[in-house]
mmCIF file of the N, C-alpha and C atoms, coordinates in Angstrom:
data_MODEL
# 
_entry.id   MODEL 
# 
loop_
_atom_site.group_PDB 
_atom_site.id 
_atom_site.type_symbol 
_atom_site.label_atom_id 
_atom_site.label_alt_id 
_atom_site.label_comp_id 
_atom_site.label_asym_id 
_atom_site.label_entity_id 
_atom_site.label_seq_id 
_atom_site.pdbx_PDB_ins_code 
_atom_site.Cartn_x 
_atom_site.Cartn_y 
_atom_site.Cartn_z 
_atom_site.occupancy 
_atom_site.B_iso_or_equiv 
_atom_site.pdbx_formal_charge 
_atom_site.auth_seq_id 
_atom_site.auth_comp_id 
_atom_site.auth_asym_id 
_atom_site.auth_atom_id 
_atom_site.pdbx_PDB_model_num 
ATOM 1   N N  . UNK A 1 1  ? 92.186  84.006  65.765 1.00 0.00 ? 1  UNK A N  1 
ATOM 2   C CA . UNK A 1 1  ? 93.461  83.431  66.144 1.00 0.00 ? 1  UNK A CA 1 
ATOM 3   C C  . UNK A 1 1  ? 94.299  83.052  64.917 1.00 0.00 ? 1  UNK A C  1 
ATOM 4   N N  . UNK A 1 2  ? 93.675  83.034  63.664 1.00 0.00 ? 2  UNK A N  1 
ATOM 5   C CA . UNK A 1 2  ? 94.412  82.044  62.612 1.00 0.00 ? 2  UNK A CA 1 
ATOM 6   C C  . UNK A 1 2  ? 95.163  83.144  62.202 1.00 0.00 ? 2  UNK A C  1 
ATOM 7   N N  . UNK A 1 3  ? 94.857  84.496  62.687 1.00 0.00 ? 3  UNK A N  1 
ATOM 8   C CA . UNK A 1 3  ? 95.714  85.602  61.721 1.00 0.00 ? 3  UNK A CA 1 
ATOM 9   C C  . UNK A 1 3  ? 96.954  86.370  62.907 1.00 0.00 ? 3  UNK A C  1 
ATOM 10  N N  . UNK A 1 4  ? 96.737  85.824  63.849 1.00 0.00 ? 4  UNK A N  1 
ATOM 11  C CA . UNK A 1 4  ? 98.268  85.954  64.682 1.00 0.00 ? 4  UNK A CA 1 
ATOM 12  C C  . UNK A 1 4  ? 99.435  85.875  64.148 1.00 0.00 ? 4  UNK A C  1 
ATOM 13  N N  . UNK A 1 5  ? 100.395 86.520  64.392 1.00 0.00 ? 5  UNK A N  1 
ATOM 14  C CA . UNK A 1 5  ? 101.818 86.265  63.839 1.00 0.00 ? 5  UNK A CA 1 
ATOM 15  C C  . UNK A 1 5  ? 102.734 86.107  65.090 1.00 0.00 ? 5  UNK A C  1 
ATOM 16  N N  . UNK A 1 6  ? 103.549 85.493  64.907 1.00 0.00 ? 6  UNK A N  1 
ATOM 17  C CA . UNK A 1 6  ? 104.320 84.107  65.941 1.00 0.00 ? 6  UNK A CA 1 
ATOM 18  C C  . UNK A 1 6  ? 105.357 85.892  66.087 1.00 0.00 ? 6  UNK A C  1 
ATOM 19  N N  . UNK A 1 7  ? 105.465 86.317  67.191 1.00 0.00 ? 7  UNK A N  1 
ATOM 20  C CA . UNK A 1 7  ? 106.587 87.255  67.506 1.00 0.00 ? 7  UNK A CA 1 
ATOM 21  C C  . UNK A 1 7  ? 107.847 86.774  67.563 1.00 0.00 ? 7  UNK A C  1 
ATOM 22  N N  . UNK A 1 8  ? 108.212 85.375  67.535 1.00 0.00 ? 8  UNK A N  1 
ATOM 23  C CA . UNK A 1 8  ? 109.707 85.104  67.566 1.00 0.00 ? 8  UNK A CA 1 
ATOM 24  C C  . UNK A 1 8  ? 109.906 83.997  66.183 1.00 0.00 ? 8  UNK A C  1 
ATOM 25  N N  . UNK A 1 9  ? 110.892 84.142  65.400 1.00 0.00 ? 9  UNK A N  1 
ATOM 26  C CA . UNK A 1 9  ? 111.344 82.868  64.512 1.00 0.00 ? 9  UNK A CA 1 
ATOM 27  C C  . UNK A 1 9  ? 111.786 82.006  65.101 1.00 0.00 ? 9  UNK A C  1 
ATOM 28  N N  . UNK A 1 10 ? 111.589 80.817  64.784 1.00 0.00 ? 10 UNK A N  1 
ATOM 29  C CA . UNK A 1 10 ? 112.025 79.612  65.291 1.00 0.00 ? 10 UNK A CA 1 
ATOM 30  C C  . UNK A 1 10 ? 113.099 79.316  65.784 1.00 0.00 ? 10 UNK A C  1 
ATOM 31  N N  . UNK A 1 11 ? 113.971 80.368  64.595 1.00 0.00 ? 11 UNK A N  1 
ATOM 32  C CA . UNK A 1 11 ? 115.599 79.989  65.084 1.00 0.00 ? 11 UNK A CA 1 
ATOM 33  C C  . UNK A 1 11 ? 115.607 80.572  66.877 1.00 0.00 ? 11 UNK A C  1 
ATOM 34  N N  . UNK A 1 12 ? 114.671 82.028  66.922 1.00 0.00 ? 12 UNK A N  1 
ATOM 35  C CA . UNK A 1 12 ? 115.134 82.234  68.286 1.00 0.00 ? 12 UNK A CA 1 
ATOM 36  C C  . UNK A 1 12 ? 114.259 82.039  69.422 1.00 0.00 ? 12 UNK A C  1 
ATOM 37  N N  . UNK A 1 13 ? 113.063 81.485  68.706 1.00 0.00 ? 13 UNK A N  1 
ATOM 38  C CA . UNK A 1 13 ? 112.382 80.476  69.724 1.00 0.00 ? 13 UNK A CA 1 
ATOM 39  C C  . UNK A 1 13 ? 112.931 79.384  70.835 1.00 0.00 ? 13 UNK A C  1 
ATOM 40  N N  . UNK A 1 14 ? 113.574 78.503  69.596 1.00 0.00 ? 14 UNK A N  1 
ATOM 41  C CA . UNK A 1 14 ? 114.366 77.599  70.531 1.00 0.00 ? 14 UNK A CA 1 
ATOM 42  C C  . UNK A 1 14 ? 115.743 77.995  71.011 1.00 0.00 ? 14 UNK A C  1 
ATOM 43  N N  . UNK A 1 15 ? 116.350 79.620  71.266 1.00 0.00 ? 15 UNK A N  1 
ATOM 44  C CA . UNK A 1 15 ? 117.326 79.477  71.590 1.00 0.00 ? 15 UNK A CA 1 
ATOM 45  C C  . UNK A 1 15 ? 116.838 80.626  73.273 1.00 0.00 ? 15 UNK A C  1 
ATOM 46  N N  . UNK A 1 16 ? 115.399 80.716  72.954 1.00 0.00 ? 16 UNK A N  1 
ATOM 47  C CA . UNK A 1 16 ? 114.742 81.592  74.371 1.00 0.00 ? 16 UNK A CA 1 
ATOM 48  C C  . UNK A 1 16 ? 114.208 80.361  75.390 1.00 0.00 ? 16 UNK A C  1 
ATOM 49  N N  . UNK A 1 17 ? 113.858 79.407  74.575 1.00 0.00 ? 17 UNK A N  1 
ATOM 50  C CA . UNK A 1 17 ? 113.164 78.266  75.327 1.00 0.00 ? 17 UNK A CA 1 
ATOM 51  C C  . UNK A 1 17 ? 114.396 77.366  76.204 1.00 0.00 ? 17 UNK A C  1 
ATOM 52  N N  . UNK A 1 18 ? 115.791 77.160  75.393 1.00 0.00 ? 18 UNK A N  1 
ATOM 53  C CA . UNK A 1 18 ? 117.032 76.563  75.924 1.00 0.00 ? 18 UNK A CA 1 
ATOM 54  C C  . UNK A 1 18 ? 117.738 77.486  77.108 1.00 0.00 ? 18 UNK A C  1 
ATOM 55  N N  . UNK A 1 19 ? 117.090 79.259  77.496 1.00 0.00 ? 19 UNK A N  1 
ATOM 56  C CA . UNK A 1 19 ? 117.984 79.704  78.288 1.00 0.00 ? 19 UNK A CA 1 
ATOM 57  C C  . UNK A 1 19 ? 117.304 80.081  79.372 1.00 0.00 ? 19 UNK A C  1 
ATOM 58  N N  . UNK A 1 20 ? 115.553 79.979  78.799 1.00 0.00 ? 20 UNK A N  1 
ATOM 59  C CA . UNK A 1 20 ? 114.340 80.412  80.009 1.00 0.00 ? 20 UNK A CA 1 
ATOM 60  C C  . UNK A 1 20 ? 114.118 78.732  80.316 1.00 0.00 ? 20 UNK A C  1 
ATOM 61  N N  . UNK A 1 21 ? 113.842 78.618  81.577 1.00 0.00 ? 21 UNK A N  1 
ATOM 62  C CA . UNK A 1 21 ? 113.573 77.866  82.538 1.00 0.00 ? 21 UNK A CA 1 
ATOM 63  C C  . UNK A 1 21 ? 111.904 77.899  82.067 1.00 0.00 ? 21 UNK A C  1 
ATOM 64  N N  . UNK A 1 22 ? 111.041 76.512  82.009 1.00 0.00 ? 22 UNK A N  1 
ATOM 65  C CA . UNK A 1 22 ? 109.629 76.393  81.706 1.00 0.00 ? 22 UNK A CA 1 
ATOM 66  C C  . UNK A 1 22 ? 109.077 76.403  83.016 1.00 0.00 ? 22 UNK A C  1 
ATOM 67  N N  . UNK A 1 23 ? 107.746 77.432  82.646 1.00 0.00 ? 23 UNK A N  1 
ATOM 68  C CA . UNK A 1 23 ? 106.763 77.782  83.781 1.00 0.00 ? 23 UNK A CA 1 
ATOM 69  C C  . UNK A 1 23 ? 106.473 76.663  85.027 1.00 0.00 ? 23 UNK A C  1 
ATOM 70  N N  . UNK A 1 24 ? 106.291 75.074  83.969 1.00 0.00 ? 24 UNK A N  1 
ATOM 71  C CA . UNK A 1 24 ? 106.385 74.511  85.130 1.00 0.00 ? 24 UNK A CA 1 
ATOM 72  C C  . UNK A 1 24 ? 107.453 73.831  86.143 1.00 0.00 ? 24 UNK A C  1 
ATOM 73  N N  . UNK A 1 25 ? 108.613 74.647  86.005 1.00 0.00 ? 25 UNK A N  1 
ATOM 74  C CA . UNK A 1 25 ? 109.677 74.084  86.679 1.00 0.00 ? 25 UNK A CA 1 
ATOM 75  C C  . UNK A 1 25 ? 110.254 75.539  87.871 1.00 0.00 ? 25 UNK A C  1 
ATOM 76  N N  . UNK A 1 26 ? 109.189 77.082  87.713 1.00 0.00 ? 26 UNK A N  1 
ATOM 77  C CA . UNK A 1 26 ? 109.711 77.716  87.943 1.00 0.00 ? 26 UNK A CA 1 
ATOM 78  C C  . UNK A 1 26 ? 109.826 77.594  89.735 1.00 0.00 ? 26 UNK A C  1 
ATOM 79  N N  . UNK A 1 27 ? 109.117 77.008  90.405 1.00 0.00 ? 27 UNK A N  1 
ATOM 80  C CA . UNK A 1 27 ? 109.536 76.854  91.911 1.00 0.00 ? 27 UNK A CA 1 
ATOM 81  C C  . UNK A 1 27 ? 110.314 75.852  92.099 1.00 0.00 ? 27 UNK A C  1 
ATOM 82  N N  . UNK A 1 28 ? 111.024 74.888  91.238 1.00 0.00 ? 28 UNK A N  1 
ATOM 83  C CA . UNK A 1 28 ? 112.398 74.611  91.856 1.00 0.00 ? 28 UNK A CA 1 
ATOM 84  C C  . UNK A 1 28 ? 113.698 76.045  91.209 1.00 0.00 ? 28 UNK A C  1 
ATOM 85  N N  . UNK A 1 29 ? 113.515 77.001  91.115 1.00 0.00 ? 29 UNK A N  1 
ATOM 86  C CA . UNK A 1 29 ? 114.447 78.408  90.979 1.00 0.00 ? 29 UNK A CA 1 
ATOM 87  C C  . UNK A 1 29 ? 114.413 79.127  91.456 1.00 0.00 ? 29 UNK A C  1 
ATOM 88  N N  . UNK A 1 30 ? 113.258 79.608  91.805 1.00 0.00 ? 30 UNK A N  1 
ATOM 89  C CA . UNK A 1 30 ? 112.409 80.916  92.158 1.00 0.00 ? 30 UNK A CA 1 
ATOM 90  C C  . UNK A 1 30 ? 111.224 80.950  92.902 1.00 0.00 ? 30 UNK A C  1 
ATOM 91  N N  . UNK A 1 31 ? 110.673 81.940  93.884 1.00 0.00 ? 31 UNK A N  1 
ATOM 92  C CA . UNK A 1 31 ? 109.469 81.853  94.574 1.00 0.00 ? 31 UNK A CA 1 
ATOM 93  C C  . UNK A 1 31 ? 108.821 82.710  93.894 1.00 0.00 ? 31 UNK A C  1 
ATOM 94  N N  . UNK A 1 32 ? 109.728 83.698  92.926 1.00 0.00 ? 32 UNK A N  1 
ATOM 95  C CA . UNK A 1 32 ? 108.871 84.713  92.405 1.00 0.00 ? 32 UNK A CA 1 
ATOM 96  C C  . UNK A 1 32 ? 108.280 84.085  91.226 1.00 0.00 ? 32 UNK A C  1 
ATOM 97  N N  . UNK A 1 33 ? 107.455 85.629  91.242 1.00 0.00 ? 33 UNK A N  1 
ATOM 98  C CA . UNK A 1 33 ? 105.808 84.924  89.818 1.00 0.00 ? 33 UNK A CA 1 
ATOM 99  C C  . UNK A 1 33 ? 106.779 85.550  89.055 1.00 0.00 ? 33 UNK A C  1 
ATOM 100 N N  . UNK A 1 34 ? 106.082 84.869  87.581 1.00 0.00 ? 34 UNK A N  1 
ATOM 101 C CA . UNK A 1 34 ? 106.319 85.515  86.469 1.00 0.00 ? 34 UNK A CA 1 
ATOM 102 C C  . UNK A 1 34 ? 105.740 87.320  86.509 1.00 0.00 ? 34 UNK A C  1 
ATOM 103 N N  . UNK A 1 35 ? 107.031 87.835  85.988 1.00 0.00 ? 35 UNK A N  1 
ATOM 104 C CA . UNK A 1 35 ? 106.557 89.607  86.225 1.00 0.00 ? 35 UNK A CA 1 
ATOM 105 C C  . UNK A 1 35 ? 106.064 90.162  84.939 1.00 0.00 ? 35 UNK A C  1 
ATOM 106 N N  . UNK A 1 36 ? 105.478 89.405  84.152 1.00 0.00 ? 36 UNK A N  1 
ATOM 107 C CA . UNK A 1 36 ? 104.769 90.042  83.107 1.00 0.00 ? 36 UNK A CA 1 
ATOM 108 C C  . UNK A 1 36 ? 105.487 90.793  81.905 1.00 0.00 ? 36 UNK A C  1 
ATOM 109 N N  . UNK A 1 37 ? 106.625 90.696  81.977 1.00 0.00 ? 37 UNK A N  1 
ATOM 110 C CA . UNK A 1 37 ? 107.643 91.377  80.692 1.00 0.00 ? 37 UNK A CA 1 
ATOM 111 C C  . UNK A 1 37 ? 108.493 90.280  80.177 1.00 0.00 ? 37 UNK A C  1 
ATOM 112 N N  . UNK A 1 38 ? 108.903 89.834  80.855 1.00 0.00 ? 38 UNK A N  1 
ATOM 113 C CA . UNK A 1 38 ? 110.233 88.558  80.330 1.00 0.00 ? 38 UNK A CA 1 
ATOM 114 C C  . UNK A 1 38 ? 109.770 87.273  79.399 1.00 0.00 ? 38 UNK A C  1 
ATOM 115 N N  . UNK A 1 39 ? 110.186 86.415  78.704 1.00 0.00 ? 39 UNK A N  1 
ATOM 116 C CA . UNK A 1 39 ? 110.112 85.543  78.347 1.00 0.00 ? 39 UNK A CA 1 
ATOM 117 C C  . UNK A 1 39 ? 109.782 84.354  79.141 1.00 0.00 ? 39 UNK A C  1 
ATOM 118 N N  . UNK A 1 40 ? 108.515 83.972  78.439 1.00 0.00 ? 40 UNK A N  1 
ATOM 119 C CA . UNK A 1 40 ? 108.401 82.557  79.463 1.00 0.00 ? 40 UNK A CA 1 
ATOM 120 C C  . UNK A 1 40 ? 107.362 81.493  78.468 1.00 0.00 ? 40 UNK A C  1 
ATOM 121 N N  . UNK A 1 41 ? 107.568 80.189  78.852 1.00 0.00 ? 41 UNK A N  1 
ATOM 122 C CA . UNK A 1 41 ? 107.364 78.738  77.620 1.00 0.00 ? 41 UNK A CA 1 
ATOM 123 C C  . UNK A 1 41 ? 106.886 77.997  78.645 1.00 0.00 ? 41 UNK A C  1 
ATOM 124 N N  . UNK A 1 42 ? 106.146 77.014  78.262 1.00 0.00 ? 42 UNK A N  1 
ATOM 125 C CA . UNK A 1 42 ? 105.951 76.089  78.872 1.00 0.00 ? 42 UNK A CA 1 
ATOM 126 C C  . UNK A 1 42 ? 106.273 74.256  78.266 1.00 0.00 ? 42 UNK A C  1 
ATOM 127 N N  . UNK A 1 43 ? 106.668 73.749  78.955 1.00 0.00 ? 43 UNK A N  1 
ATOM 128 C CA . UNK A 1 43 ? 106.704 72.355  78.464 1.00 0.00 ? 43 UNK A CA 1 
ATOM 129 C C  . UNK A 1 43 ? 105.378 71.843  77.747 1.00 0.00 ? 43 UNK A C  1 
ATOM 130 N N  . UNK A 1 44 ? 103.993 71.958  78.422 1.00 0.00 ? 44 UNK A N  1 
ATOM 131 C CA . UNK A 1 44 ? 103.004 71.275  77.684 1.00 0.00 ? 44 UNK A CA 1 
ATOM 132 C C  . UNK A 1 44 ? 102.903 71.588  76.038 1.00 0.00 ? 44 UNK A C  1 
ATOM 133 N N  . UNK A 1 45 ? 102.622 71.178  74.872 1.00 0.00 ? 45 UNK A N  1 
ATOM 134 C CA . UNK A 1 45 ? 102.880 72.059  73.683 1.00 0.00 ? 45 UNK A CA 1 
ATOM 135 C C  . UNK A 1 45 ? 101.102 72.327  73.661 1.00 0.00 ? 45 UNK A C  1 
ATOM 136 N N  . UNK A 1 46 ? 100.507 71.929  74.333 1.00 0.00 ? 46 UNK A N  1 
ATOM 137 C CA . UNK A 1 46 ? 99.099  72.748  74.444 1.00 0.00 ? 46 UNK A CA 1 
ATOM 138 C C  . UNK A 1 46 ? 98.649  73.684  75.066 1.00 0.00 ? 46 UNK A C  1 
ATOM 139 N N  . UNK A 1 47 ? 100.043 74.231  75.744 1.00 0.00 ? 47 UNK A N  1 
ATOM 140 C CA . UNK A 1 47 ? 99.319  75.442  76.308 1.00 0.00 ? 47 UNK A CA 1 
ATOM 141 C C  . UNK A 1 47 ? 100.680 76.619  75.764 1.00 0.00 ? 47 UNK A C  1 
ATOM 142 N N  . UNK A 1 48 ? 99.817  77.592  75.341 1.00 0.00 ? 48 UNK A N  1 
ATOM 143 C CA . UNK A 1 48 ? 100.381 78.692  74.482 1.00 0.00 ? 48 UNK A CA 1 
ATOM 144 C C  . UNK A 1 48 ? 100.045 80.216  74.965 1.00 0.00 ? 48 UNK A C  1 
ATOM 145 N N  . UNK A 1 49 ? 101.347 80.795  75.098 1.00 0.00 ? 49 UNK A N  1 
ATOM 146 C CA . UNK A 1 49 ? 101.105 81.917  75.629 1.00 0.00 ? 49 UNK A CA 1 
ATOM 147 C C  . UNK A 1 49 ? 100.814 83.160  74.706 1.00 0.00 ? 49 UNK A C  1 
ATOM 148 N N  . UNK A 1 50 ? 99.808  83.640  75.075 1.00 0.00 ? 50 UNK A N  1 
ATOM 149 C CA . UNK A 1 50 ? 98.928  84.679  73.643 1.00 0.00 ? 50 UNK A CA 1 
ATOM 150 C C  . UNK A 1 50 ? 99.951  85.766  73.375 1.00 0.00 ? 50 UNK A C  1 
ATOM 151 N N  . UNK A 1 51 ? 100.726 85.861  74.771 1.00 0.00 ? 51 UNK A N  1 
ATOM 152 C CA . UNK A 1 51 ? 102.270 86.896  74.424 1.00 0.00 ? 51 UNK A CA 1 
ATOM 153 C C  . UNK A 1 51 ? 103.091 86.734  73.165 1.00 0.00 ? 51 UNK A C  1 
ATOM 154 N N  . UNK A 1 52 ? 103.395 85.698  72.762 1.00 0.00 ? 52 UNK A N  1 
ATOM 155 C CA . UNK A 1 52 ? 103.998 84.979  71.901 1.00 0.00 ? 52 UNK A CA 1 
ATOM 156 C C  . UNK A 1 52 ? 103.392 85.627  70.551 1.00 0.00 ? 52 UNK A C  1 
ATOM 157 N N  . UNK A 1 53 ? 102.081 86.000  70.379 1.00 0.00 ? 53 UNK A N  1 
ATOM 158 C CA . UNK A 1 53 ? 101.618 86.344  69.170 1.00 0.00 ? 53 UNK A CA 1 
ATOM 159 C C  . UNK A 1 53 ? 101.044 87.780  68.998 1.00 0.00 ? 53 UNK A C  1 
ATOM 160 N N  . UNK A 1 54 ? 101.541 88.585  69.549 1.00 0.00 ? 54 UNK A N  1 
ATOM 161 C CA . UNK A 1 54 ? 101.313 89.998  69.552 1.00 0.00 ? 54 UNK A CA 1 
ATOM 162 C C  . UNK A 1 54 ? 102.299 90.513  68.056 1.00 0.00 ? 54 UNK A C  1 
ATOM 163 N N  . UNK A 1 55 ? 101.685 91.695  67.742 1.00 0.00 ? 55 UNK A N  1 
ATOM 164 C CA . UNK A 1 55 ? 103.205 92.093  67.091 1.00 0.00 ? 55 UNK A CA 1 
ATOM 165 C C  . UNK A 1 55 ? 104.111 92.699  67.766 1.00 0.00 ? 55 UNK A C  1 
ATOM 166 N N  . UNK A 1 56 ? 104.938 92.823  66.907 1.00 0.00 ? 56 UNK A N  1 
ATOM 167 C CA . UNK A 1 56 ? 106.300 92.960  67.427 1.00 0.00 ? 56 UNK A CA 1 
ATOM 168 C C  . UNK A 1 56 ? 106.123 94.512  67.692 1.00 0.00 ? 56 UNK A C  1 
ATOM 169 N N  . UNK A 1 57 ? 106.056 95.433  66.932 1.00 0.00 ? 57 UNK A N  1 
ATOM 170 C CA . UNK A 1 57 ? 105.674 97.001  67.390 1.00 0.00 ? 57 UNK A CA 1 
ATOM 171 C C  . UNK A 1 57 ? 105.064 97.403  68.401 1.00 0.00 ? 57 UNK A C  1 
ATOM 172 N N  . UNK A 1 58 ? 104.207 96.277  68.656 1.00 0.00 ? 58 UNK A N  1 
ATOM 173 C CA . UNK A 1 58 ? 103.515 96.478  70.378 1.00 0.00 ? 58 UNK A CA 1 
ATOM 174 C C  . UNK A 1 58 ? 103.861 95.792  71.313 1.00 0.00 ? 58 UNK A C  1 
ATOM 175 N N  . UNK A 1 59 ? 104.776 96.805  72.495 1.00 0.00 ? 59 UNK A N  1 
ATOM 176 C CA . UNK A 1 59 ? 105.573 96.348  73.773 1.00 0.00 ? 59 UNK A CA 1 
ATOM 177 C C  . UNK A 1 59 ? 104.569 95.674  74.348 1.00 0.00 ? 59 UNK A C  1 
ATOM 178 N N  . UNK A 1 60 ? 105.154 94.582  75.080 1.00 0.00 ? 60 UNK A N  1 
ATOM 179 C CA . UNK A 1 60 ? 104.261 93.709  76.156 1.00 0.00 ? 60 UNK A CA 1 
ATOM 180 C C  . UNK A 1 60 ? 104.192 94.586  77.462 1.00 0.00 ? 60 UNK A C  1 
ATOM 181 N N  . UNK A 1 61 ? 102.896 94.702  77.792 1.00 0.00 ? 61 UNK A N  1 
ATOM 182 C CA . UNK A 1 61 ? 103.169 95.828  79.082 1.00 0.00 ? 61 UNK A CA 1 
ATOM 183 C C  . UNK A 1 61 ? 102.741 94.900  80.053 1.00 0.00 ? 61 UNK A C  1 
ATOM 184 N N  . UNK A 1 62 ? 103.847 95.144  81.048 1.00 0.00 ? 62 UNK A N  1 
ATOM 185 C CA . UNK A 1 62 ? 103.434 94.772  82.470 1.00 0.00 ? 62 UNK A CA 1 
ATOM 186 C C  . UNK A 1 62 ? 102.182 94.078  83.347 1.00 0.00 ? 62 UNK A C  1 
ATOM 187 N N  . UNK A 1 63 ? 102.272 93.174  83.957 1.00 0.00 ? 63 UNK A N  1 
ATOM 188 C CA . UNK A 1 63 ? 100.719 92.316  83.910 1.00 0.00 ? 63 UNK A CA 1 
ATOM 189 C C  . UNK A 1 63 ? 100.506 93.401  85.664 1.00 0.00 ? 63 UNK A C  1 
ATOM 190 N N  . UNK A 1 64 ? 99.349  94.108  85.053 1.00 0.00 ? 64 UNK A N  1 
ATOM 191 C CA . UNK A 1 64 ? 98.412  94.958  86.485 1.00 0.00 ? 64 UNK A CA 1 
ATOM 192 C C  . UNK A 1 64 ? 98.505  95.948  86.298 1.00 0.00 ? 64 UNK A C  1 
ATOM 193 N N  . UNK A 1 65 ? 99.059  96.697  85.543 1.00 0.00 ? 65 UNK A N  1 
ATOM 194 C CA . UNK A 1 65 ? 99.110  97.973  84.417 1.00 0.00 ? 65 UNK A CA 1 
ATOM 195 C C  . UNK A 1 65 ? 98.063  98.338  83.218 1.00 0.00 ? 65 UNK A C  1 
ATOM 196 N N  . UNK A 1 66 ? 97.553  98.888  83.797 1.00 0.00 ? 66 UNK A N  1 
ATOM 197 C CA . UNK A 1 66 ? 97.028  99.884  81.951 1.00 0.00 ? 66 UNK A CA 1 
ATOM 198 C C  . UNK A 1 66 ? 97.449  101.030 81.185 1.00 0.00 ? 66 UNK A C  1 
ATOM 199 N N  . UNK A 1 67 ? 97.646  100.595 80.904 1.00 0.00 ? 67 UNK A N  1 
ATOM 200 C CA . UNK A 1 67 ? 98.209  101.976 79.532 1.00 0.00 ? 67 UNK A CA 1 
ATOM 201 C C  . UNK A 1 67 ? 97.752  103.320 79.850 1.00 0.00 ? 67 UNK A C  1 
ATOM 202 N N  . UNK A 1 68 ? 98.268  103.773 79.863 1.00 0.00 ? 68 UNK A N  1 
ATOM 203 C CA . UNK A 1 68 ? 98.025  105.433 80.038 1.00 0.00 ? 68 UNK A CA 1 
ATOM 204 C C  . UNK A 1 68 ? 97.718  105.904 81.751 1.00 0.00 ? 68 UNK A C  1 
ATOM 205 N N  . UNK A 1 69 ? 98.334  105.131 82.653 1.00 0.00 ? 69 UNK A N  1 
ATOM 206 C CA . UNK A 1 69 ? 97.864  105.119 84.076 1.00 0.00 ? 69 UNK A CA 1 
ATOM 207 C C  . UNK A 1 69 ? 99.628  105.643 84.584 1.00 0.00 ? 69 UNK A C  1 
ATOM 208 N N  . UNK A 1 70 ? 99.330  106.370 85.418 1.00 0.00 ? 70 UNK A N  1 
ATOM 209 C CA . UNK A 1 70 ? 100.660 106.723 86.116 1.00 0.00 ? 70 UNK A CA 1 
ATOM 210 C C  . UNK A 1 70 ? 100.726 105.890 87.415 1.00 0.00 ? 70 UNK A C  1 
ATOM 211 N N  . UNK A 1 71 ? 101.907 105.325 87.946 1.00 0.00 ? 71 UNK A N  1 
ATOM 212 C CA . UNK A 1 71 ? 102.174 104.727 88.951 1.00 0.00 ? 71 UNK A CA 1 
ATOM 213 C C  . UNK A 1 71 ? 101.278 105.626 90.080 1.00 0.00 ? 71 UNK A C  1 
ATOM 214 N N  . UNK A 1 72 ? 101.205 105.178 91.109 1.00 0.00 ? 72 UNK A N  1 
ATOM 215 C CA . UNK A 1 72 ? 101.254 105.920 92.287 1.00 0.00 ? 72 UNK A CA 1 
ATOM 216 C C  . UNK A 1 72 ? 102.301 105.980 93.167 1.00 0.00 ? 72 UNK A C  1 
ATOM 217 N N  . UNK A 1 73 ? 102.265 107.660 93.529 1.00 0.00 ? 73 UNK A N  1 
ATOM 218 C CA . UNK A 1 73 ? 103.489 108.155 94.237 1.00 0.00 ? 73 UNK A CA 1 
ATOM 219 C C  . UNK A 1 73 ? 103.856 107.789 95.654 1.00 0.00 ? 73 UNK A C  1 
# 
């Protein structure tokens, strides 16, 4: 974990965290789940989303997807 690199700078950390709504506030907005691509934070500062520390060259894929799988028709 110590060799993760933070995918967003700070500057636009806090300007994703000021326009995304935190996980735990998302059912007063929405009934829907988080869809596995978008930006999402949480208020607790102990809980950290491992998304956050991917690199940047590698797209976040879709949560129920594997790589190299074709939809079904």
């Amino acid at each position: 974990m110590a060799r993760l690199i933070p995918r967003y700078p700070a500057r636009e950390w806090v300007r994703l965290c000021a326009l995304y709504f935190p996980e735990e506030r998302r059912h007063e907005f929405t009934s829907e789940p988080w869809d596995g691509v978008n930006f999402r934070h949480f208020q607790d500062p102990r809980v950290v989303c491992i998304e956050h520390f991917q690199s940047e060259d590698r797209p976040m894929s879709p949560v129920g997807r594997k790589p190299g799988r074709k939809p079904a028709a």
